[in-house]
C-alpha positions as CSV (number, residue, x, y, z in Angstrom):
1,X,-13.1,13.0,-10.3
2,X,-15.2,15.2,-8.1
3,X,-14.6,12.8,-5.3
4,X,-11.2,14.8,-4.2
5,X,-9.3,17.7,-5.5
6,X,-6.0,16.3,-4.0
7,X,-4.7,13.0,-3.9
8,X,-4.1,13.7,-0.2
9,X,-7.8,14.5,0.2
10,X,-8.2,10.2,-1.0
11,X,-8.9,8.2,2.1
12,X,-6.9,5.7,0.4
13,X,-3.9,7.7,-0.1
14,X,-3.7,8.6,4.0
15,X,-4.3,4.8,4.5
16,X,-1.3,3.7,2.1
17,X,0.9,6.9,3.9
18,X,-0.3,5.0,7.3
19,X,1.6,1.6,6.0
20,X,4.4,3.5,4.9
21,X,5.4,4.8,8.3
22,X,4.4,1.4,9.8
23,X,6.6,-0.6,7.9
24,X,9.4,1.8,8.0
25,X,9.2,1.6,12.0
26,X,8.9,-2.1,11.8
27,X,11.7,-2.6,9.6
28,X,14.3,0.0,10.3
29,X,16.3,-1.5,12.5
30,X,16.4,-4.9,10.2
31,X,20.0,-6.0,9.1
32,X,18.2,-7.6,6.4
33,X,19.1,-4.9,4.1
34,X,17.2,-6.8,0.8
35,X,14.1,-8.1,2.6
36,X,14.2,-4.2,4.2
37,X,14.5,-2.3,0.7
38,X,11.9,-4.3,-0.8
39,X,9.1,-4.8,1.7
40,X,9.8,-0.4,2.1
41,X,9.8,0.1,-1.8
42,X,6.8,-2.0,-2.4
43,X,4.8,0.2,0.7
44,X,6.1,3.5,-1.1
45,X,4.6,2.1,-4.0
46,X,1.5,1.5,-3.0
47,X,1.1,5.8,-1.5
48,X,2.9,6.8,-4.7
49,X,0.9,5.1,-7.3
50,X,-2.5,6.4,-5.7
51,X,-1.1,9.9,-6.1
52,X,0.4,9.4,-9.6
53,X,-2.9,7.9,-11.3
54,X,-4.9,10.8,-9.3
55,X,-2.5,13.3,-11.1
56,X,-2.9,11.2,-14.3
57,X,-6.5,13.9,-14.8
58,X,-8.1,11.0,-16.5
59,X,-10.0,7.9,-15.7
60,X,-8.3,5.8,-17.2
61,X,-4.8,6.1,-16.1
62,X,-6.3,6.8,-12.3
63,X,-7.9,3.0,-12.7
64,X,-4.4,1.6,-14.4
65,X,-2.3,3.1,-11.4
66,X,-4.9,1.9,-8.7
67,X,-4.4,-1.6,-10.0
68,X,-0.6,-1.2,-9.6
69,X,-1.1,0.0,-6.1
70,X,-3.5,-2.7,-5.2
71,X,-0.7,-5.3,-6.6
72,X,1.8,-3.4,-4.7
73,X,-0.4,-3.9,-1.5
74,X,-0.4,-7.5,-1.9
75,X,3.1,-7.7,-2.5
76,X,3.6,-5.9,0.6
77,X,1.2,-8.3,2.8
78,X,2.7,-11.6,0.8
79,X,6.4,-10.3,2.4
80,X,4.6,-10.0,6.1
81,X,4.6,-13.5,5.6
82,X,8.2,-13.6,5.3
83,X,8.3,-11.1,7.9
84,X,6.3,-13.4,10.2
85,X,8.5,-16.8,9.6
86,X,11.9,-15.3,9.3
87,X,10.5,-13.4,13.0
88,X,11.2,-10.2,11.7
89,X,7.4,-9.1,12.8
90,X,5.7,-10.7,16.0
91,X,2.9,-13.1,14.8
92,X,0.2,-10.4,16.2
93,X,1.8,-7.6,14.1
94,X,2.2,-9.3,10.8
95,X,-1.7,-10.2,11.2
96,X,-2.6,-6.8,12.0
97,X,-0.5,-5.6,9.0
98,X,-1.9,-8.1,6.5
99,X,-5.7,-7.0,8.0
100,X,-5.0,-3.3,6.7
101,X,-3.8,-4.3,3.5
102,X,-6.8,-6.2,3.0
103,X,-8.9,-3.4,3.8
104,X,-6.9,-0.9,1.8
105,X,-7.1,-3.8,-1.4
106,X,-11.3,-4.1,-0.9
107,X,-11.0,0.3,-1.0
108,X,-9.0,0.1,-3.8
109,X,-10.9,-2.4,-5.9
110,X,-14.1,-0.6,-4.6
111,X,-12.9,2.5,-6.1
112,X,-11.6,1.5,-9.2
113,X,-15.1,-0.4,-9.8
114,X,-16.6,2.7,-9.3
115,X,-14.8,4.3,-11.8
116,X,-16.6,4.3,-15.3
């Protein structure tokens, strides 16, 4: 994986650490302790599994944990939803939300394609 030496160094990675903090700010204040703890868990999953395939040393494992990320991403961008109707998340910032999660999914598929 000459691509990186560190999963930090992954574009991907920074983009997933990006969504992170943005949900957290978004949601912190949220009584909603479940719908909280779950659209934050699935965020930290997406970051974490990047890092944790990257640290697998293998192809393999990197393209099983990037799958689980990209799941994780749409898990994440299928709760803006419920973000959006319970009015959690203005209308504007769900949209935006679910626009870097699509991005991020088309890097993450692009990447694991890549990977032979």
């Amino acid at each position: 994986m000459a691509f990186a030496s560190k999963f930090e160094e992954l574009t991907i990675w920074q983009d997933a650490r990006l969504i992170v903090n943005l949900i957290y700010k978004e949601t912190s204040k949220l009584s909603d302790f479940n719908f909280t703890n779950q659209i934050q868990r699935a965020a930290i999953s997406i970051m974490n599994n990047i890092a944790e395939g990257f640290d697998r040393n293998n192809q393999r494992g990197f393209k099983y944990f990037l799958r689980i990320a990209k799941a994780s991403a749409a898990e994440v961008k299928s709760m803006s939803y419920i973000a959006e109707d319970l009015q959690y998340l203005p209308k504007e910032k769900s949209e935006s939300l679910r626009v870097i999660l699509d991005e991020l999914a088309r890097k993450i598929g692009s990447l694991v394609r890549s990977i032979r």
